[in-house]
ZAMARGU-4260 file (C-alpha; in steps of 0.2 Angstrom, whole numbers, plus 5000, padded with zeros to 4 digits):
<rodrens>
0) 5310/5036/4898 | 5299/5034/4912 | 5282/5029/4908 | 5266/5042/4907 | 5254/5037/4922
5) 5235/5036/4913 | 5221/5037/4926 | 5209/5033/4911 | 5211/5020/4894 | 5199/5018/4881
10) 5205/5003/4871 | 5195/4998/4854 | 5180/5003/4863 | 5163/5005/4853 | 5145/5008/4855
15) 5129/5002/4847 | 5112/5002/4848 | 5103/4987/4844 | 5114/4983/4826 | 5117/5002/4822
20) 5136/5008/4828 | 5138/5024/4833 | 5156/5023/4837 | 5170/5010/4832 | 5189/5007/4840
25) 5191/5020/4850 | 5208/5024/4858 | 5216/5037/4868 | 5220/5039/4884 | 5217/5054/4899
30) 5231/5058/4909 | 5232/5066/4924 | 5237/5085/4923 | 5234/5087/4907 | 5219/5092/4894
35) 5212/5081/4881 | 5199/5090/4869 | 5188/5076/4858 | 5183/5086/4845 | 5172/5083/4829
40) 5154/5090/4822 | 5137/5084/4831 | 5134/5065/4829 | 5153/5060/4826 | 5151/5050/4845
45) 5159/5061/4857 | 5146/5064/4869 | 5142/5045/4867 | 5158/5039/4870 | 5160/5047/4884
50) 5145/5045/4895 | 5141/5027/4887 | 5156/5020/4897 | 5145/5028/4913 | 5131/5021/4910
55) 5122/5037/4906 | 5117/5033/4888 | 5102/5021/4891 | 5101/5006/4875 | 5117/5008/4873
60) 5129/4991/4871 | 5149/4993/4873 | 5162/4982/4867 | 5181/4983/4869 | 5188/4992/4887
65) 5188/5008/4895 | 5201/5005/4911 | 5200/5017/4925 | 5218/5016/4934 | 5218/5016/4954
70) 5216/5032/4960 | 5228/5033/4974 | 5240/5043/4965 | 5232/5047/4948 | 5228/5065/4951
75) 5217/5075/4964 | 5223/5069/4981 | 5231/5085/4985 | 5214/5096/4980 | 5204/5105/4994
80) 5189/5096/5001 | 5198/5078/4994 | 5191/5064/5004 | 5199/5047/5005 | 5192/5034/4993
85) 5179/5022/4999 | 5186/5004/5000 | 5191/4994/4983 | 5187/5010/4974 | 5207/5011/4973
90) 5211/4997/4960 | 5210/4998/4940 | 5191/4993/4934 | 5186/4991/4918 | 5170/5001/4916
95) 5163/4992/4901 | 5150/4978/4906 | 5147/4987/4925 | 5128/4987/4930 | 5119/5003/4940
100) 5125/4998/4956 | 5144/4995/4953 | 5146/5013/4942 | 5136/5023/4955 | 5150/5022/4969
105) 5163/5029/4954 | 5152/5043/4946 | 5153/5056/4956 | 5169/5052/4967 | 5182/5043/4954
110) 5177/5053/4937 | 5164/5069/4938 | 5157/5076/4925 | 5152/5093/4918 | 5136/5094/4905
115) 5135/5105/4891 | 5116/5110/4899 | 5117/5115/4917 | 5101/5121/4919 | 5095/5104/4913
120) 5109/5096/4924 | 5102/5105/4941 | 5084/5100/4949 | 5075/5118/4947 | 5064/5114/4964
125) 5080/5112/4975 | 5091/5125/4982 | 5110/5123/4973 | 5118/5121/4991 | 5108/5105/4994
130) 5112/5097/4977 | 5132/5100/4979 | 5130/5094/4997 | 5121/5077/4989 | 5136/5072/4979
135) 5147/5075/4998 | 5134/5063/5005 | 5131/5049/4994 | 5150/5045/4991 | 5151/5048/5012
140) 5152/5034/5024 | 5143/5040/5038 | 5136/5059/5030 | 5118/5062/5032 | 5116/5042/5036
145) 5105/5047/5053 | 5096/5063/5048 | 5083/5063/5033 | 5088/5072/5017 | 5077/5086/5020
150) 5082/5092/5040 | 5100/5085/5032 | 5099/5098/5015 | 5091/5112/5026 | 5106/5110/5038
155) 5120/5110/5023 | 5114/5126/5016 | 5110/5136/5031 | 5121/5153/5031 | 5120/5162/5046
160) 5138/5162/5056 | 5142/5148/5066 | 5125/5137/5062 | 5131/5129/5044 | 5135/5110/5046
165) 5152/5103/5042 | 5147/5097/5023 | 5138/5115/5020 | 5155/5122/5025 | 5165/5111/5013
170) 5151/5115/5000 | 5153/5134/5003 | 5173/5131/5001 | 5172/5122/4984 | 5162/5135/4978
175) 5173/5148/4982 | 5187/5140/4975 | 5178/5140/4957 | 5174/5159/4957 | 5158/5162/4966
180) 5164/5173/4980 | 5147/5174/4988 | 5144/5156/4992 | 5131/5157/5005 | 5118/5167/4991
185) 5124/5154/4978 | 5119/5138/4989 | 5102/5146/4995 | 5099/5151/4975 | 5087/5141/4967
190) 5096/5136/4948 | 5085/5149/4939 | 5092/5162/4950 | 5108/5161/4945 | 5115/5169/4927
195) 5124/5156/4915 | 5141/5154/4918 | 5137/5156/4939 | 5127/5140/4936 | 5140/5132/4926
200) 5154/5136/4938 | 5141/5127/4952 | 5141/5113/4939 | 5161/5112/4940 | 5159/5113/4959
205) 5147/5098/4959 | 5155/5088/4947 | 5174/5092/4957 | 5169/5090/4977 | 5174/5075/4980
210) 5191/5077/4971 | 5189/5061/4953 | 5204/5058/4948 | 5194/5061/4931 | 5185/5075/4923
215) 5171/5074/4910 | 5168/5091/4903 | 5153/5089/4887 | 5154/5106/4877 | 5154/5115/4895
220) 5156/5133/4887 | 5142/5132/4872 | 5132/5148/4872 | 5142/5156/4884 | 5148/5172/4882
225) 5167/5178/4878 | 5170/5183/4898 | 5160/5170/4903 | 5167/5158/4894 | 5186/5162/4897
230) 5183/5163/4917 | 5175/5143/4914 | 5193/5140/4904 | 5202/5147/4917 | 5195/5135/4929
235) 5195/5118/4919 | 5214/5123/4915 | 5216/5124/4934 | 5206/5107/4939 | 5221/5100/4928
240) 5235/5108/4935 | 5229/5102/4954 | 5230/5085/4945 | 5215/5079/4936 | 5214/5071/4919
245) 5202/5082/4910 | 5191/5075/4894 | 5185/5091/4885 | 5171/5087/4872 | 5170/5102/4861
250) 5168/5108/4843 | 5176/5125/4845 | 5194/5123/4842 | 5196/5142/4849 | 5190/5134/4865
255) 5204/5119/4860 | 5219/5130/4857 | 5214/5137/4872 | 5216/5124/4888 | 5222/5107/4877
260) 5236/5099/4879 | 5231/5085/4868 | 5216/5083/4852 | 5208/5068/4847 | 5198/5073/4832
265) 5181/5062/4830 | 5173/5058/4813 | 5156/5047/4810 | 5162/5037/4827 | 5179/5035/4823
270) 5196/5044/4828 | 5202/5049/4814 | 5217/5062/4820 | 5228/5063/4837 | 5242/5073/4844
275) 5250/5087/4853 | 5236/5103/4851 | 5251/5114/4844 | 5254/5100/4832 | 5237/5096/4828
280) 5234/5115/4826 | 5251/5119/4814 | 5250/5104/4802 | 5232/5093/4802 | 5236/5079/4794
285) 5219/5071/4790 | 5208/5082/4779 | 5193/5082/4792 | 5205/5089/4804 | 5212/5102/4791
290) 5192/5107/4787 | 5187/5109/4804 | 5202/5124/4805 | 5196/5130/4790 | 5178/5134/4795
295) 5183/5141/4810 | 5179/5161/4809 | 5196/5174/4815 | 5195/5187/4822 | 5206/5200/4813
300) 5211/5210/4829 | 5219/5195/4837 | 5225/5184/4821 | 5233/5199/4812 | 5229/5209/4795
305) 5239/5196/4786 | 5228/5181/4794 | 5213/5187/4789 | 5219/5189/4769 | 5224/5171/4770
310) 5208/5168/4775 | 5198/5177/4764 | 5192/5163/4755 | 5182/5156/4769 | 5169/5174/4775
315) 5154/5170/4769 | 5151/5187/4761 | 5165/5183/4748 | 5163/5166/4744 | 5150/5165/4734
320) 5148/5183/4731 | 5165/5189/4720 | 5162/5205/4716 | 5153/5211/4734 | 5164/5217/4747
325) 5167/5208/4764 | 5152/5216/4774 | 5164/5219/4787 | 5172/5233/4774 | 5154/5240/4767
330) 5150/5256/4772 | 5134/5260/4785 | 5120/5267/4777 | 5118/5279/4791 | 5126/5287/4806
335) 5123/5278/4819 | 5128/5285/4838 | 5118/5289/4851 | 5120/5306/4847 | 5115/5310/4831
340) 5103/5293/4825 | 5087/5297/4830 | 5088/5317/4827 | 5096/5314/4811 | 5089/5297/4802
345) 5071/5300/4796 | 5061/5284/4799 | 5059/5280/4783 | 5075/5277/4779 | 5077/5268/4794
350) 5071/5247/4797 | 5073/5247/4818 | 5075/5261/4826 | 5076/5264/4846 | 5074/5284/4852
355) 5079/5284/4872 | 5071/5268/4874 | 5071/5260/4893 | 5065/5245/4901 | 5063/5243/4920
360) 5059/5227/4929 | 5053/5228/4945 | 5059/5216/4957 | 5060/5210/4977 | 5076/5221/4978
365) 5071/5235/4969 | 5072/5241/4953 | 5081/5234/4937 | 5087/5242/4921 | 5088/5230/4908
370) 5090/5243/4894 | 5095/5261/4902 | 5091/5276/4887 | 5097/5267/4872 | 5096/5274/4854
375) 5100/5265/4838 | 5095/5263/4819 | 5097/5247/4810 | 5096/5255/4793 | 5086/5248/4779
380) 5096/5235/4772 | 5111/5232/4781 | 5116/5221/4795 | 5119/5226/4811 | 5129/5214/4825
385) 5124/5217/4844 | 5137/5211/4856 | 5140/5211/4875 | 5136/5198/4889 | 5123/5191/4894
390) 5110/5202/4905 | 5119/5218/4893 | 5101/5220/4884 | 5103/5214/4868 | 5088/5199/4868
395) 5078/5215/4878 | 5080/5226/4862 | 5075/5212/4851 | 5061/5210/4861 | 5056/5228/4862
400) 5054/5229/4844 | 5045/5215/4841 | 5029/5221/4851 | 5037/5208/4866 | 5042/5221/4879
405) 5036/5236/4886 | 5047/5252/4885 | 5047/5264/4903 | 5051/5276/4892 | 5058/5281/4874
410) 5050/5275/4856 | 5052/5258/4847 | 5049/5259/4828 | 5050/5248/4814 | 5048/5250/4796
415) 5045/5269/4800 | 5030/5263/4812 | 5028/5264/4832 | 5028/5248/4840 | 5017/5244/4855
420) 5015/5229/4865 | 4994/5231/4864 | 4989/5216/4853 | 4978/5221/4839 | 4974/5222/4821
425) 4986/5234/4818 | 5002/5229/4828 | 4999/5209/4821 | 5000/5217/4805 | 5015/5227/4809
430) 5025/5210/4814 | 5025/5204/4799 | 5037/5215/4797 | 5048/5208/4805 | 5055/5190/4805
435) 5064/5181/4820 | 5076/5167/4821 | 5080/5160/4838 | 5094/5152/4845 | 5089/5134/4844
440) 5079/5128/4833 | 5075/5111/4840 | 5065/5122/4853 | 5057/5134/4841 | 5049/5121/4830
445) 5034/5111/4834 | 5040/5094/4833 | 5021/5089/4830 | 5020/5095/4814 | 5030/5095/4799
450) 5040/5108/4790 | 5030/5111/4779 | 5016/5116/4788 | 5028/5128/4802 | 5036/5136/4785
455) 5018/5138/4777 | 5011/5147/4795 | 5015/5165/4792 | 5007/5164/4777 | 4990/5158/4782
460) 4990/5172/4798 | 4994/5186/4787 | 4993/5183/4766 | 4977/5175/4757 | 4985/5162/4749
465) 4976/5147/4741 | 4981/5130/4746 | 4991/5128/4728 | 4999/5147/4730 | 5005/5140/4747
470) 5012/5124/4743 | 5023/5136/4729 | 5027/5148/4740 | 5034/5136/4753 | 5046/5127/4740
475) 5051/5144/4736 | 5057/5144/4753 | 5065/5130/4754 | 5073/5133/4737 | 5079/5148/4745
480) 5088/5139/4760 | 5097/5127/4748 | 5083/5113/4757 | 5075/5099/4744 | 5056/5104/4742
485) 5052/5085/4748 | 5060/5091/4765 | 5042/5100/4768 | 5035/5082/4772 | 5048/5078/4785
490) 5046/5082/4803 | 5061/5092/4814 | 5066/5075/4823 | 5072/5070/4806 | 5085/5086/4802
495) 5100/5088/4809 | 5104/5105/4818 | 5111/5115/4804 | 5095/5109/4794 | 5081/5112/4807
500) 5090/5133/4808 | 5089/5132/4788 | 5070/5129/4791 | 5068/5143/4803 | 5077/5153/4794
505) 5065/5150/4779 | 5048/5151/4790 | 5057/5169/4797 | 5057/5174/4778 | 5040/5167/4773
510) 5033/5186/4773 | 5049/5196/4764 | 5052/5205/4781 | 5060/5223/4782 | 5070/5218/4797
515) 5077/5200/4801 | 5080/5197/4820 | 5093/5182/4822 | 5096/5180/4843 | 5114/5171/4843
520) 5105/5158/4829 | 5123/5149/4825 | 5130/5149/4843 | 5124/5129/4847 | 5131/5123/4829
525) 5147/5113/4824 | 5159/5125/4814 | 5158/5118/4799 | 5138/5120/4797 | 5139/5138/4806
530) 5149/5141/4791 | 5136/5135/4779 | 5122/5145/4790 | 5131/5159/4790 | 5134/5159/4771
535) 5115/5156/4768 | 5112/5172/4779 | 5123/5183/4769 | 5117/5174/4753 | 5099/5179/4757
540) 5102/5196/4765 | 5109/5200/4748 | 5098/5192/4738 | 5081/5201/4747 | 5091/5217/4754
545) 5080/5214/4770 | 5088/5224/4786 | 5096/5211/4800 | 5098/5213/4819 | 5112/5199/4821
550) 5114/5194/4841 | 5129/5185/4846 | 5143/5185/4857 | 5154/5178/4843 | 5164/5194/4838
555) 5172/5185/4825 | 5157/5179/4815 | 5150/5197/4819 | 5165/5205/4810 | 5162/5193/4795
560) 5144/5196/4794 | 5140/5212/4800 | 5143/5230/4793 | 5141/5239/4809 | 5142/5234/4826
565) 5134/5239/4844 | 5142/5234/4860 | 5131/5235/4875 | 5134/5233/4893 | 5123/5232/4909
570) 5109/5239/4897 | 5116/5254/4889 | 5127/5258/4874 | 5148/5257/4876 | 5153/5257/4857
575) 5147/5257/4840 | 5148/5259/4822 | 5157/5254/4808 | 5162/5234/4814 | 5179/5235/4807
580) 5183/5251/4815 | 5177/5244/4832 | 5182/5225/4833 | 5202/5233/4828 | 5204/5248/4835
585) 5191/5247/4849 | 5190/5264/4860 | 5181/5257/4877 | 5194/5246/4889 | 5176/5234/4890
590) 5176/5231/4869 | 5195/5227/4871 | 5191/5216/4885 | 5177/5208/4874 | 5189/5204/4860
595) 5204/5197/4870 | 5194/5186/4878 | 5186/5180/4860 | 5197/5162/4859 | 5207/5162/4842
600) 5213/5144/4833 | 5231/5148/4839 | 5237/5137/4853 | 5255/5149/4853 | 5241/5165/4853
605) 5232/5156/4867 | 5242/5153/4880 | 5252/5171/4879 | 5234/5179/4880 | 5233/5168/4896
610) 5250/5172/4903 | 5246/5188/4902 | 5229/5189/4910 | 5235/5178/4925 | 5248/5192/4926
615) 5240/5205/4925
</rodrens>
């Protein structure tokens, strides 16, 4: 049997900082045309790992080999825009023990790399064009080398016919050739101009220009919604077809199943599990790999009826709840279509409710609608999941009946009571209605002060409370969110995700809210501890039978969590009621397209869905 060409070996290779490990004897190897997916929960090493061996992880020490093969025939030759490798770039180098100077001819031009972040990735004060047309010149000979960055940058990202130079040409092609058919606005946009999954497909273009043998890709589809996210699949699954050896860093083994050849699972630094994804995926060996599968949430539509019983043990409803239903079975409280929920709910009996509600932006090109006549009631107690991507409205109707954004037209209520955006007495005092829990927590908590003191804010705003009342109250919370009560002394720095959303989860709940507005709070968090999160929420929701707006474009955690759903779409209503009834028998051709683009835990499941889009 022949022998498998590798363009990249890791080879007992660690990382440390200072005397702390972070990662020990890690093995595996990238090989060209195929998909590798490192998985494992935050903090396991994958990131590290990764970027370490380029130098990207300042402190860090590496022992032990990461060996980059020569690239001459180890994948991307035959890829538009390939340029020829610079001199000695073409023989094997062990990366390990390289300074600044000898990595910074290889990054870029002998592995690219994807990040999870790309609007942290991109320089928000210059235009995209010029940054894609940057990685063309520094791994260029004689590019740009007479002309100064700025005339050279102008000249790249120039569209008028027949004035672009030759680079801005090979910059327009590449980003045509990842799925941006407009490439001329893209490379004048400035970063924040562009939605996510544009920005992250200019990500792929920057990190894939100059044709690396190697690809990088560090959780490239986090927070991205389900279209989004499969048209960013679609690509990486391409980039290895043409020949590259791809390294996904993930922890959503639906997004594994999905473009994987190969999984490596990652615990506390170490490899703990490898082999063939369908392998991996039918019999886990190690019971890290089999717990990761396990917290993983299925979509009943696409895994079957009988999939979902086998799984019942692990919806959060049921599991420490035996004798409620599933939420996804409960009944609503109320009607809810367009039609009939504002004429026929009284407020009272309503938590949120939106009666014809707009919102127009105004911008250089005219108007915008970002919520176009919309009517819905969250009734009192129940939790209702909001779906559709990104730009479909669903953070504007959170915002709307929070008091954060005017309505053109139509009436916000909550808790029976008009909301306005006019800040007095009145409408602080109607917000404490209403509690919020954001998407990351890291950015939502002052990391100046301690938890106990964020938790213990609401309180001093809108209750009297003395000092000894407080400090109660605030263990209470904490009580609440399964957290230790000497957790109110630390600070957020010193939780790890899933404990820093417990927090704000607590501080949301401070004031026993009518309505609980969670935007897409578990979307950033390893499976495992969304599991955990998620539980808490429904633990809570039944405990204090406070309403909940749940955001997310997970429509499998929405079918376990929520008892009805609304799918939204350019700002106005497609689908709703019952979440069962809509997430399996959908009735709008966008809900179905919603759920089939919703990666399942089914490599088999997986690449039939793909067959049949590429098809169709």
């Amino acid at each position: 049997m022949a022998e498998i060409a590798v363009a990249l070996r890791y080879e007992g290779h660690s990382v440390s900082f200072g005397a702390r490990e972070i990662t020990r004897d890690v093995s595996f190897d990238l090989v060209p045309g195929s998909v590798l997916a490192l998985v494992g929960e935050s903090g396991s090493g994958k990131s590290v790992t990764a970027l370490a061996a380029l130098g990207l992880v300042p402190g860090a020490s590496q022992t032990g080999s990461v060996i980059l093969h020569g690239g001459s025939d180890a994948g991307g030759a035959g890829q538009s825009g390939s340029v020829g490798q610079s001199d000695g770039l073409s023989a094997d180098v062990d990366l390990v023990g390289l300074d600044a100077d000898q990595l910074r001819p290889i990054r870029g031009e002998r592995i690219g790399v994807v990040f999870q972040e790309p609007m942290g990735a991109f320089n928000p004060m210059f235009r995209v064009g010029s940054q894609i047309a940057e990685a063309v010149r520094a791994h260029a000979k004689d590019a740009g080398r007479t002309a100064g960055a700025g005339a050279q940058a102008r000249s790249d990202t120039k569209a008028e016919s027949g004035s672009r130079a030759p680079t801005g040409d090979r910059v327009a092609a590449q980003l045509r050739k990842v799925g941006l058919p407009e490439p001329d606005r893209i490379m004048r946009a400035y970063p924040h101009e562009l939605s996510g999954g544009q920005l992250q497909r200019a990500m792929i273009a920057l990190a894939t220009i100059n044709a690396p043998q190697v690809l990088f890709a560090d959780e490239p589809t986090t927070a991205l919604d389900v279209t989004v996210q499969t048209g960013i699949l679609d690509l990486l699954r391409r980039q290895a077809d043409e020949g590259q050896a791809v390294l996904l860093i993930t922890h959503d083994m639906g997004v594994v199943a999905d473009v994987a050849d190969r999984v490596a699972v990652m615990k506390d630094g170490s490899i703990v599990e490898t082999g063939e994804a369908e392998a991996i995926f039918a019999a886990p060996a190690h019971p890290y790999t089999k717990e990761l599968l396990a917290a993983v949430p299925r979509l009943s539509a696409v895994v079957g009826s009988s999939a979902v019983v086998a799984d019942s043990a692990e919806v959060p409803a049921v599991e420490h709840s035996p004798d409620a239903r599933p939420a996804s079975t409960q009944q609503p409280a109320a009607a809810t279509s367009p039609a009939t929920s504002a004429a026929e709910t009284p407020p009272a009996a309503a938590a949120a409710e939106l009666r014809s509600a707009s919102v127009v932006h105004r911008t250089p090109g005219g108007e915008l609608r970002a919520l176009d006549d919309v009517s819905l009631v969250v009734p009192a107690g129940t939790i209702m999941g909001l779906v559709g991507e990104s730009g479909s409205g669903k953070s504007t109707i959170a915002n709307a009946l929070t008091g954060g954004q005017a309505l053109a037209s139509g009436e916000a209520f909550v808790a029976g009571e008009a909301v306005t955006t006019r800040p007095n007495r009145r409408q602080r005092r109607r917000r404490a209605n209403i509690g919020v829990v954001f998407q990351d927590p890291r950015g939502s908590l002052n990391p100046r002060r301690s938890v106990g003191t964020q938790i213990a804010e609401p309180l001093r705003v809108h209750r009297d409370l003395s000092p000894k009342e407080t400090t109660a109250r605030v263990r209470s919370l904490l009580d609440d969110v399964r957290l230790p009560a000497d957790f109110a002394e630390r600070y957020p720095h010193e939780l790890s995700g899933g404990q820093r959303q417990r927090v704000a989860i607590a501080r949301a709940l401070a004031l026993d809210p009518t309505l609980l507005i969670a935007d897409e709070p578990t979307s950033a968090l390893d499976v495992s501890v969304q599991q955990g999160v998620l539980r808490l929420l429904s633990e809570l929701h039944e405990a204090h039978e406070f309403a909940c707006l749940f955001i997310s474009h997970d429509l499998a955690v929405v079918e376990q969590l929520a008892s009805q759903v609304v799918v939204l779409k350019d700002g106005a209503i497609v689908e709703q009621g019952p979440s069962r009834q809509v997430l399996t028998d959908p009735q709008r051709a966008y809900t179905r397209e919603l759920i089939e683009s919703a990666p399942v835990p089914d490599p088999k499941v997986q690449a039939a869905r793909r067959t049949a889009r590429l098809a169709a």
